[in-house]
Biopython code that builds the backbone (N, CA, C, O; Angstrom):
import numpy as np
from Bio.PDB.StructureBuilder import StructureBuilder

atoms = [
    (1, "UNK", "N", (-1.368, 11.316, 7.355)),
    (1, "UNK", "CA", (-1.519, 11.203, 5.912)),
    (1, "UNK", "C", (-2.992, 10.891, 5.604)),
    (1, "UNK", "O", (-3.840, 10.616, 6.453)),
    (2, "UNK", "N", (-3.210, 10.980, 4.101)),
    (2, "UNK", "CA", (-4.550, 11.214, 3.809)),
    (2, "UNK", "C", (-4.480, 9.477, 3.349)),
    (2, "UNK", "O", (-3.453, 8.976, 2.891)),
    (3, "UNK", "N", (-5.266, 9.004, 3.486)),
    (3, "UNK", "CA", (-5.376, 7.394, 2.503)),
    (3, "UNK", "C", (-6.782, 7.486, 1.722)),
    (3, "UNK", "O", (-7.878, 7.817, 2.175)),
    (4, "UNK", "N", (-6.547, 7.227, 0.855)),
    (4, "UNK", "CA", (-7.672, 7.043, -0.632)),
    (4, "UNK", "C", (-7.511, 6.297, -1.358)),
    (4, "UNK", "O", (-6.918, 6.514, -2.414)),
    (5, "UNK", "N", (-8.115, 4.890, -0.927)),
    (5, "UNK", "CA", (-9.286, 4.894, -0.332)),
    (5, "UNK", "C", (-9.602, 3.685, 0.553)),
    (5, "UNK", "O", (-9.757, 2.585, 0.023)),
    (6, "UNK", "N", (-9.730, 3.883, 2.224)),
    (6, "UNK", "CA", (-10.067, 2.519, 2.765)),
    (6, "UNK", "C", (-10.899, 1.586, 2.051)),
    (6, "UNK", "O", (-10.708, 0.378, 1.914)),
    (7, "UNK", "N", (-11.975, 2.387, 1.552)),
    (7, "UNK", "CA", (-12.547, 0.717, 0.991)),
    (7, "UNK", "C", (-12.044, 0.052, 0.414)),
    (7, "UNK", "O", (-12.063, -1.140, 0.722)),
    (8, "UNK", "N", (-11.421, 0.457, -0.590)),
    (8, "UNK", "CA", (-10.594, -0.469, -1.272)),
    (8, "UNK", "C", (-10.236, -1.347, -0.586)),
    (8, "UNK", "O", (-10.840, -2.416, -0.683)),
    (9, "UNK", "N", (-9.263, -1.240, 0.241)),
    (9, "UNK", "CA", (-8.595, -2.063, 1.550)),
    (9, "UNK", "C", (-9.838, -3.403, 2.422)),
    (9, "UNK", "O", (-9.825, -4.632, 2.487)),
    (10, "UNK", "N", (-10.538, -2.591, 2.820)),
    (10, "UNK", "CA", (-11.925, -3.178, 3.597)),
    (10, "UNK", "C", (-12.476, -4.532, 2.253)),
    (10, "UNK", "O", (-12.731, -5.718, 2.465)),
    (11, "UNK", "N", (-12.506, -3.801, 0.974)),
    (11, "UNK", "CA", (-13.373, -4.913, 0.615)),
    (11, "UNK", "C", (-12.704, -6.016, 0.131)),
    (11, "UNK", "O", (-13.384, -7.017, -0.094)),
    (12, "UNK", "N", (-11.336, -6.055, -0.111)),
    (12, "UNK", "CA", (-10.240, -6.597, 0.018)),
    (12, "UNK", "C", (-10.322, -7.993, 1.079)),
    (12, "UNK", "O", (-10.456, -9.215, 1.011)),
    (13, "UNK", "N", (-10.150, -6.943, 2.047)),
    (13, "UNK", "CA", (-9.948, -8.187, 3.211)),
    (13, "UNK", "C", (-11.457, -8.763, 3.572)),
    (13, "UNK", "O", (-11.687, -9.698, 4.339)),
    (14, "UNK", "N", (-12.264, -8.118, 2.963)),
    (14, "UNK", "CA", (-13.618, -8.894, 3.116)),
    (14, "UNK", "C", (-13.797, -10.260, 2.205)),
    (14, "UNK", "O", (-14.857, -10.885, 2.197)),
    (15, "UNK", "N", (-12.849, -10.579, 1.576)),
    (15, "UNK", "CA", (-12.495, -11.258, 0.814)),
    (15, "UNK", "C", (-11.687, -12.452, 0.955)),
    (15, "UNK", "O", (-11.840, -13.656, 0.750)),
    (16, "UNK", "N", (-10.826, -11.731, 1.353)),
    (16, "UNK", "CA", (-9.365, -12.811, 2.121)),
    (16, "UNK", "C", (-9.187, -12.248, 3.572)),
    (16, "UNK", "O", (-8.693, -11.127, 3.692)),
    (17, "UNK", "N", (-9.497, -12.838, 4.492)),
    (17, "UNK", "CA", (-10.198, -12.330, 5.722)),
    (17, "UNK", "C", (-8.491, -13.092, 6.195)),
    (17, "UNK", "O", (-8.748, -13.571, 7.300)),
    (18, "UNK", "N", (-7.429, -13.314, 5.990)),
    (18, "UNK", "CA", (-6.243, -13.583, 6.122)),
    (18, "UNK", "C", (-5.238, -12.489, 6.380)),
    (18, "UNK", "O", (-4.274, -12.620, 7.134)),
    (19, "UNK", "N", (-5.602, -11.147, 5.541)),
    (19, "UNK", "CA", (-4.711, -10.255, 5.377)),
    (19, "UNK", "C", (-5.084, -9.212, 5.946)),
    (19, "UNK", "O", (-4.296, -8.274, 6.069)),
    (20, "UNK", "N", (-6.559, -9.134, 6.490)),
    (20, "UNK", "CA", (-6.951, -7.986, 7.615)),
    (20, "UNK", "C", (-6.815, -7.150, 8.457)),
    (20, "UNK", "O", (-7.136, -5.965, 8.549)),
    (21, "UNK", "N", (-5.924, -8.390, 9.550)),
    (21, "UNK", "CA", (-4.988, -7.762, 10.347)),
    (21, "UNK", "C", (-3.915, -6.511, 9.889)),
    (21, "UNK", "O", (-3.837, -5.318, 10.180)),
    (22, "UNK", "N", (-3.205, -7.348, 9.098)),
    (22, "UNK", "CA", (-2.102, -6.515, 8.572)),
    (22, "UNK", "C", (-2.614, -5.342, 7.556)),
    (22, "UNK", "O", (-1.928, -4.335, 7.726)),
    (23, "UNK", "N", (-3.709, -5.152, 6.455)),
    (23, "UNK", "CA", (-3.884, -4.303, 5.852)),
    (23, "UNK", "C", (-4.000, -3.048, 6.790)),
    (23, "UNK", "O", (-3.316, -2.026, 6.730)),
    (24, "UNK", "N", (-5.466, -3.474, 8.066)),
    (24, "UNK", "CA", (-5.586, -2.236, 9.039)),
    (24, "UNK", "C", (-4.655, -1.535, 9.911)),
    (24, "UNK", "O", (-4.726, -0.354, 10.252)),
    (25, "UNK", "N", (-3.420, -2.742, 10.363)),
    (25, "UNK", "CA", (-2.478, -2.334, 10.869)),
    (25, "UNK", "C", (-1.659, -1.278, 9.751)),
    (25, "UNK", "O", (-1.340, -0.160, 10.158)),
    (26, "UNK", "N", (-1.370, -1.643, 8.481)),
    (26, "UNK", "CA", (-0.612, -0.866, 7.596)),
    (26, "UNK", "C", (-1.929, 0.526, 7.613)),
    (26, "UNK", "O", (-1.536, 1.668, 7.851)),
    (27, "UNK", "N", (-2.738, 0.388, 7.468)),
    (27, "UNK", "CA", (-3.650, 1.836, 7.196)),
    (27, "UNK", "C", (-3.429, 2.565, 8.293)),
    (27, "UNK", "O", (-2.884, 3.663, 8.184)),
    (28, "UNK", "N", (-3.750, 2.154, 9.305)),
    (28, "UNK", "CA", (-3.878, 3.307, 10.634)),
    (28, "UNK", "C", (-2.646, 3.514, 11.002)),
    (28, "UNK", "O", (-2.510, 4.469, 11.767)),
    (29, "UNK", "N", (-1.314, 2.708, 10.600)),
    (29, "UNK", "CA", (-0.229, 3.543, 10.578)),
    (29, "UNK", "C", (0.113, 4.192, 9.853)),
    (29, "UNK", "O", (0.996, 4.953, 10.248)),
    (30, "UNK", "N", (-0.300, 4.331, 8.445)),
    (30, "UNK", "CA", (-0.484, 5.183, 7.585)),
    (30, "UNK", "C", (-0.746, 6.910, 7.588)),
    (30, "UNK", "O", (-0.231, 7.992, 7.305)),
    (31, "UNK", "N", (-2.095, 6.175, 8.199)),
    (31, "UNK", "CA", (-3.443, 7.685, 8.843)),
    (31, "UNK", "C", (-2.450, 8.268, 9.568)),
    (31, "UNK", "O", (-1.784, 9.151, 9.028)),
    (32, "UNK", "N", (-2.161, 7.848, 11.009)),
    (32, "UNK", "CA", (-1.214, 8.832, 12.056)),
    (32, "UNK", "C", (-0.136, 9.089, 11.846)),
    (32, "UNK", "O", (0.593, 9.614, 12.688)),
    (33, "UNK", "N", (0.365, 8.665, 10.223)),
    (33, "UNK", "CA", (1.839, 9.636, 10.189)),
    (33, "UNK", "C", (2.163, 10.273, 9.278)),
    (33, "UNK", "O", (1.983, 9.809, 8.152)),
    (34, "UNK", "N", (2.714, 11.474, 9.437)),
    (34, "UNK", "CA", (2.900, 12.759, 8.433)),
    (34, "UNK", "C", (4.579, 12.559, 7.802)),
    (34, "UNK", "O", (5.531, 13.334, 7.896)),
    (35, "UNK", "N", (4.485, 11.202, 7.142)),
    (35, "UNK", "CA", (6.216, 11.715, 6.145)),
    (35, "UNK", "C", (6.678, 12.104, 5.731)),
    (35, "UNK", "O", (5.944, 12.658, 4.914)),
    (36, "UNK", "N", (7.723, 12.401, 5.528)),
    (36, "UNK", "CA", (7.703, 13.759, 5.055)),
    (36, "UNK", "C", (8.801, 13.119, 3.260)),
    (36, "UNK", "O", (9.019, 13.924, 2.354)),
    (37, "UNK", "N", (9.070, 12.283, 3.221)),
    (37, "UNK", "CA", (10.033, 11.647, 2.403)),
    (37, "UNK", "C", (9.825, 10.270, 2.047)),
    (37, "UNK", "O", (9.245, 9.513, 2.826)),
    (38, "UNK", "N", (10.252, 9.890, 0.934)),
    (38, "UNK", "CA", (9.793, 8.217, 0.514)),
    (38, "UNK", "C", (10.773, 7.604, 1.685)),
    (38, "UNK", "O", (10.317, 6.613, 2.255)),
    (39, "UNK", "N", (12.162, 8.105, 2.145)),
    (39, "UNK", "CA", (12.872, 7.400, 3.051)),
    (39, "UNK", "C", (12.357, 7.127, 4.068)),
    (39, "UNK", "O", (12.665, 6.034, 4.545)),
    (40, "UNK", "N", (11.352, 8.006, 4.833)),
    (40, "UNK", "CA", (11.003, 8.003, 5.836)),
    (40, "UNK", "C", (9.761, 7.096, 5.524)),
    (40, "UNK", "O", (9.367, 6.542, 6.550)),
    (41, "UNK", "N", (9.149, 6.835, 4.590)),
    (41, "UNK", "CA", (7.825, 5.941, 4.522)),
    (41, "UNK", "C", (8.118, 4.608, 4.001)),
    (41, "UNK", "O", (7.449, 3.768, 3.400)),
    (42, "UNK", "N", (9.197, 4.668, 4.373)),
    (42, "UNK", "CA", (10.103, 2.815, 3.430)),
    (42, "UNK", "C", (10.361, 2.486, 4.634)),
    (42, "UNK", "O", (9.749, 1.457, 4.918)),
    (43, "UNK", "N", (11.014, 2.897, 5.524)),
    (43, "UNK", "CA", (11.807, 3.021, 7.214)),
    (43, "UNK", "C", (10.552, 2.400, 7.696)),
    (43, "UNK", "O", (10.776, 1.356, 8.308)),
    (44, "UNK", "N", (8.982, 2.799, 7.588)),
    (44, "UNK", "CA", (8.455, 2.193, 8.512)),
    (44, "UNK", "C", (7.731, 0.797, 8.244)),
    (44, "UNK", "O", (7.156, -0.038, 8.942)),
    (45, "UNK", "N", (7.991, 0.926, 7.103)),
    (45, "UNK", "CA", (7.489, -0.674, 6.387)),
    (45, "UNK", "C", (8.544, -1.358, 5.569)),
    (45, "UNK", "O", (8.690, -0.934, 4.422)),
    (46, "UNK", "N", (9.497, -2.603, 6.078)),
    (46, "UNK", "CA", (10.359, -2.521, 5.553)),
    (46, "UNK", "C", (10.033, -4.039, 4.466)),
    (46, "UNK", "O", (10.922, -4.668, 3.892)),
    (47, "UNK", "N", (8.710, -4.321, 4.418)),
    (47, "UNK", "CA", (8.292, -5.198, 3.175)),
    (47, "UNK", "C", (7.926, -4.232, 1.865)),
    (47, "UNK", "O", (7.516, -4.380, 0.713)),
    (48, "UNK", "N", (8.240, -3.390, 2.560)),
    (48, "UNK", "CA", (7.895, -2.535, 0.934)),
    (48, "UNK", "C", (8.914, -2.328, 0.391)),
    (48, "UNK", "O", (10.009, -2.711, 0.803)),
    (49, "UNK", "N", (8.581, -1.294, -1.242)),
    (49, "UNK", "CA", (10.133, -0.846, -1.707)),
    (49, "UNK", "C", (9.236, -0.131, -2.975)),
    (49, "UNK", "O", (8.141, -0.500, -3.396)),
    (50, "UNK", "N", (10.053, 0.994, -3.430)),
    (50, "UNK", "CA", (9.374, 1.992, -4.376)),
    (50, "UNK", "C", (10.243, 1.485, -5.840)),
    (50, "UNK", "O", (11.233, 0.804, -6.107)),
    (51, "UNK", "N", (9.213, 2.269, -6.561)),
    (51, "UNK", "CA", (9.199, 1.767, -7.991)),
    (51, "UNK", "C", (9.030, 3.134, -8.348)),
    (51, "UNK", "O", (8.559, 3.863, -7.475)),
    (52, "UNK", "N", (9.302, 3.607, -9.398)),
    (52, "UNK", "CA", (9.073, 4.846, -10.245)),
    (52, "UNK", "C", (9.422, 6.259, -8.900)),
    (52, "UNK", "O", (10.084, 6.369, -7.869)),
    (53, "UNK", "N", (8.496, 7.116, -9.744)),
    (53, "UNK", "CA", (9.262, 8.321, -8.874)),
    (53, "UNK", "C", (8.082, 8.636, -7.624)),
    (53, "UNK", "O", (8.253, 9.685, -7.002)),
    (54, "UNK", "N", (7.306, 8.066, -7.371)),
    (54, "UNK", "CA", (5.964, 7.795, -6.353)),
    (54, "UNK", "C", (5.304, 6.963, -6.276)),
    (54, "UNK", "O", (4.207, 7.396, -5.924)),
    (55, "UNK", "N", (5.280, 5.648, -6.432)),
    (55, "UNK", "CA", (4.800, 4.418, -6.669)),
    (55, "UNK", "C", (5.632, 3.532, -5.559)),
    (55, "UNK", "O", (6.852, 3.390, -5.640)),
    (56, "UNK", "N", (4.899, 3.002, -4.600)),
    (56, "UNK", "CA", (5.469, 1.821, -3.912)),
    (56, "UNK", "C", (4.683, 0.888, -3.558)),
    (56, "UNK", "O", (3.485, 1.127, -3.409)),
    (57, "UNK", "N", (5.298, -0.581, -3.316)),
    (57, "UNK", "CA", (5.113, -1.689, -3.425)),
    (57, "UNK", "C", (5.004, -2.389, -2.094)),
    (57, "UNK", "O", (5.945, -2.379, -1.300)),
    (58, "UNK", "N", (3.705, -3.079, -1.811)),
    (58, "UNK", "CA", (4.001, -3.526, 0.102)),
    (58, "UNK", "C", (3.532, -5.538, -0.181)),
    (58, "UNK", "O", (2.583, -6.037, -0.786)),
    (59, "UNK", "N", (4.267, -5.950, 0.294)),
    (59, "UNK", "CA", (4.576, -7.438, 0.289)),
    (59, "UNK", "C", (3.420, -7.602, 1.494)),
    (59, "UNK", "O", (3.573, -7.070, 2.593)),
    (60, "UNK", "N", (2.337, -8.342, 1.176)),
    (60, "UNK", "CA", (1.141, -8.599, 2.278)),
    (60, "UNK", "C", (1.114, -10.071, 2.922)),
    (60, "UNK", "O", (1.331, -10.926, 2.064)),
    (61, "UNK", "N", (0.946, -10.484, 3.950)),
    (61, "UNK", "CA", (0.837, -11.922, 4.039)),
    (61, "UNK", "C", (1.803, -12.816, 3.465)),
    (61, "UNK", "O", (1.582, -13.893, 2.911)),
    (62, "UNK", "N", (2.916, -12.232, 3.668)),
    (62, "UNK", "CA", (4.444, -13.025, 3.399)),
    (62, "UNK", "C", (4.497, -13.231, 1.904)),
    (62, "UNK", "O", (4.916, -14.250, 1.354)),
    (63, "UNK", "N", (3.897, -11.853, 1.139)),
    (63, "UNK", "CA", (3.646, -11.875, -0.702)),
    (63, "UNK", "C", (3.377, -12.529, -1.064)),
    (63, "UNK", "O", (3.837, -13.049, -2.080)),
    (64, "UNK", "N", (2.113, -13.005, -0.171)),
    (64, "UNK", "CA", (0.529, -13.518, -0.668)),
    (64, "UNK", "C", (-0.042, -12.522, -1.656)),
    (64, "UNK", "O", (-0.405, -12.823, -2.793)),
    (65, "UNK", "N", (-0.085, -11.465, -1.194)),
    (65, "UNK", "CA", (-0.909, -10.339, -1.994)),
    (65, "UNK", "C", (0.296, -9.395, -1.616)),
    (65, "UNK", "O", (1.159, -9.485, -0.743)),
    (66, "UNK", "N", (-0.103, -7.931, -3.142)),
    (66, "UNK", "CA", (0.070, -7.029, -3.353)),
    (66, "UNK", "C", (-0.106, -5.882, -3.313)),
    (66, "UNK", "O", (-0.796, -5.458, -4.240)),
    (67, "UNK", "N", (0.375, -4.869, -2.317)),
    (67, "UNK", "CA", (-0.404, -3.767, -2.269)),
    (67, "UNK", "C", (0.240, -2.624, -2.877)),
    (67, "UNK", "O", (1.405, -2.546, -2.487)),
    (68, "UNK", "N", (-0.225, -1.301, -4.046)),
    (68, "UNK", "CA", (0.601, -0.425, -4.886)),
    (68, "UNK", "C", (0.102, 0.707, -4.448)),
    (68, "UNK", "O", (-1.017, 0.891, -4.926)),
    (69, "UNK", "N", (0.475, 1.610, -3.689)),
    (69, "UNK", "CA", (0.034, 2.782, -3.512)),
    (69, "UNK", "C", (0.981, 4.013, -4.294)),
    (69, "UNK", "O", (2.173, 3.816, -4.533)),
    (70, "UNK", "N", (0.320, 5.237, -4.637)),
    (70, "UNK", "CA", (1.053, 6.460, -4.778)),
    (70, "UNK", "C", (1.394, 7.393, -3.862)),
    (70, "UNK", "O", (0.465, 8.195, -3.774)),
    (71, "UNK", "N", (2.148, 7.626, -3.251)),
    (71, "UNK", "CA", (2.214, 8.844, -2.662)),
    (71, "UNK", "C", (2.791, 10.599, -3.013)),
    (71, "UNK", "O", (3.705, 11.034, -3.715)),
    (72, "UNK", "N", (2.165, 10.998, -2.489)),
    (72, "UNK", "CA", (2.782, 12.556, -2.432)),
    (72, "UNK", "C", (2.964, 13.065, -1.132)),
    (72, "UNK", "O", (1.989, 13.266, -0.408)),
    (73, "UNK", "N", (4.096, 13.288, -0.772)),
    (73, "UNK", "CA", (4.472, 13.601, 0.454)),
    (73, "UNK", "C", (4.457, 15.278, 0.668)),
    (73, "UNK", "O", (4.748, 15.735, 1.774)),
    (74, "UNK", "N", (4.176, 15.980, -0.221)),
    (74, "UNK", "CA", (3.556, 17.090, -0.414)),
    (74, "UNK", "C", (2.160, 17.599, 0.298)),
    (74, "UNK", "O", (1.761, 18.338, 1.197)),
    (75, "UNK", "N", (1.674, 16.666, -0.755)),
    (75, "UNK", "CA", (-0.130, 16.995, -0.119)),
    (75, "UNK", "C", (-0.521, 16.039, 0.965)),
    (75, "UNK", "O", (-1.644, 15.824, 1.422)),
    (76, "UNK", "N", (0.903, 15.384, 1.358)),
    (76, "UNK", "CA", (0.347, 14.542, 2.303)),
    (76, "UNK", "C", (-1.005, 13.537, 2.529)),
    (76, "UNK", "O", (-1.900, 13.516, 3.374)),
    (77, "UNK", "N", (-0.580, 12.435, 0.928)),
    (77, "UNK", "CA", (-1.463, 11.929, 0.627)),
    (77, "UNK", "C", (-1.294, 10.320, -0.156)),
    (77, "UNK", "O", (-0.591, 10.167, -1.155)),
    (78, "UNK", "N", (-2.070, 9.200, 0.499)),
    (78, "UNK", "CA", (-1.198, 7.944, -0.443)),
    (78, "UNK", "C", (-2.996, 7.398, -1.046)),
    (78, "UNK", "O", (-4.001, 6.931, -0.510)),
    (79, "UNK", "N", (-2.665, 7.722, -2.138)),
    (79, "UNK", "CA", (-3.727, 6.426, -3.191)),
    (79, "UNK", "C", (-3.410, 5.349, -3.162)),
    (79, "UNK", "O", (-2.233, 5.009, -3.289)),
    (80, "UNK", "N", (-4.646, 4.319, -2.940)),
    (80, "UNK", "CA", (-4.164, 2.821, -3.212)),
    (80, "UNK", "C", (-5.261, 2.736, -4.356)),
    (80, "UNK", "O", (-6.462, 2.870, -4.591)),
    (81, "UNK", "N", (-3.946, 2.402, -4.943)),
    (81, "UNK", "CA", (-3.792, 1.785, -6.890)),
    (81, "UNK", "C", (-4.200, 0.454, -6.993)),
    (81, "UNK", "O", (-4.753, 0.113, -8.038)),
    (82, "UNK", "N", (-4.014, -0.438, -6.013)),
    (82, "UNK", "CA", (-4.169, -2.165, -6.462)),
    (82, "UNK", "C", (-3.882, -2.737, -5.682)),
    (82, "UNK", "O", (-2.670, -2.660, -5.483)),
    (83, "UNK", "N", (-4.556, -3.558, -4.827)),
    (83, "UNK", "CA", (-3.898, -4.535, -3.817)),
    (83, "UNK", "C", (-5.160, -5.734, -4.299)),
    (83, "UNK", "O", (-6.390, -5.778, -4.349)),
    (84, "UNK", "N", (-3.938, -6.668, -4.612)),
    (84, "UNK", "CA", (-4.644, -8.366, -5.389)),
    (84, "UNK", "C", (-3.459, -9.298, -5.052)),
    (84, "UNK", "O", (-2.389, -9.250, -4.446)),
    (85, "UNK", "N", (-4.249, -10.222, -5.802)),
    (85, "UNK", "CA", (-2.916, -11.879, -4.977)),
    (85, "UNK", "C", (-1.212, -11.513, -6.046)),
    (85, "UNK", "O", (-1.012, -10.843, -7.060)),
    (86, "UNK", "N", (-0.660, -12.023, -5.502)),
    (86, "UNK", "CA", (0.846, -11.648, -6.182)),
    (86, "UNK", "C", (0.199, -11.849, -7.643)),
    (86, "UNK", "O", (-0.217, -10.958, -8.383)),
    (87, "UNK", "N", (0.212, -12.841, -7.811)),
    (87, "UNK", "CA", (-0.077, -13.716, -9.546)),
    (87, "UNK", "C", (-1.037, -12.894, -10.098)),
    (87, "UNK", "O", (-0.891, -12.683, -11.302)),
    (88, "UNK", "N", (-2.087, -12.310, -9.493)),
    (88, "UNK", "CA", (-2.662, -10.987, -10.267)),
    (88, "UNK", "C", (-1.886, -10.360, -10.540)),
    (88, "UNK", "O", (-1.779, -10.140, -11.747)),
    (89, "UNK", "N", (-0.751, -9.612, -9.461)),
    (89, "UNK", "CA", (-0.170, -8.424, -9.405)),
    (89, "UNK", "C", (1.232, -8.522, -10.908)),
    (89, "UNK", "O", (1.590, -7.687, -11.738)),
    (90, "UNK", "N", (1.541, -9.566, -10.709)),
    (90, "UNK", "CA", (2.168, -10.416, -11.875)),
    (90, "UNK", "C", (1.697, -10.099, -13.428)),
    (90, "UNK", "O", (2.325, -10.146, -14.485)),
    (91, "UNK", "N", (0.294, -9.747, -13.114)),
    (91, "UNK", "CA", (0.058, -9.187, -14.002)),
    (91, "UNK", "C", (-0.532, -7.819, -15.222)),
    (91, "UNK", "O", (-1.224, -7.671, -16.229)),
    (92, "UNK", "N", (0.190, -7.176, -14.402)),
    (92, "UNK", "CA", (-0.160, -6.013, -14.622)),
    (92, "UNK", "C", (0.971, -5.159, -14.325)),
    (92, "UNK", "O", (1.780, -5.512, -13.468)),
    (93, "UNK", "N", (1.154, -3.637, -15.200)),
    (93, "UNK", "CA", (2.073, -3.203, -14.941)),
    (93, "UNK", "C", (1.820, -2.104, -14.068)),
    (93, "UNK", "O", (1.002, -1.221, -14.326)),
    (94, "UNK", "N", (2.883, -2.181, -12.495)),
    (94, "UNK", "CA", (2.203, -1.277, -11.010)),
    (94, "UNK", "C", (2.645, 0.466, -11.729)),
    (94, "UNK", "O", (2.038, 1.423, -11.248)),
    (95, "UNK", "N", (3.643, 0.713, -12.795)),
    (95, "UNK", "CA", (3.689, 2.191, -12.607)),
    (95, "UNK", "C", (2.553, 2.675, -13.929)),
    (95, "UNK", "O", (2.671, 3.752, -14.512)),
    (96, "UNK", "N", (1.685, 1.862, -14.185)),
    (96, "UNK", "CA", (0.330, 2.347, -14.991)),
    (96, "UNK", "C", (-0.759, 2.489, -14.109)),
    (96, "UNK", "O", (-1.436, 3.516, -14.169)),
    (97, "UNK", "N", (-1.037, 1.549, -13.249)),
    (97, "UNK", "CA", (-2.336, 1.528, -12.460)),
    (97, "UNK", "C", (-2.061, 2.658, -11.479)),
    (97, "UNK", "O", (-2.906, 2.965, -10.639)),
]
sb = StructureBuilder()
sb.init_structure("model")
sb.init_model(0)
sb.init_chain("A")
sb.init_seg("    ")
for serial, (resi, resn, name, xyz) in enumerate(atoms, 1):
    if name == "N":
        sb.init_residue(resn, " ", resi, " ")
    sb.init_atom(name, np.array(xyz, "f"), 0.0, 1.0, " ", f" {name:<3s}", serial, name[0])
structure = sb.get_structure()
């Protein structure tokens, strides 16, 4: 899969140097796999869970933080929309961003 955009991610954890591990672990399993279905991209992260009709939700650091990506399993491709502390994420609505 395509991810857009690590930095996002990177400057993130340059930040909260807590959630690092796990963001890069979630990206590069990301990168090396071609899903073909939201079932199949829920199956491998099971802190997540989808919202709208391409929008899903990943619980970071025991939902410390928030991560909202889009996917299209088409173009074989996930945008990250927003990853901030829950209580940010609290505030804002994830199927606008």
């Amino acid at each position: 899969m395509r991810v857009l955009s690590k930095k996002t991610l990177r400057e993130f954890w340059l930040k909260h140097e807590d959630c690092e591990n796990q963001l890069l672990g979630w990206y590069k399993e990301v990168k090396l796999s071609k899903y073909q279905s939201s079932e199949e991209f829920l199956a491998a992260f099971p802190n997540g869970r989808a919202i709208g009709r391409s929008r899903y939700i990943f619980n970071i650091k025991g939902n410390k933080y928030r991560l909202v990506v889009k996917a299209n399993f088409d173009l074989k491709t996930i945008w990250i929309r927003f990853i901030r502390t829950h209580s940010e994420y609290d505030a804002i609505n994830a199927l606008e961003i």
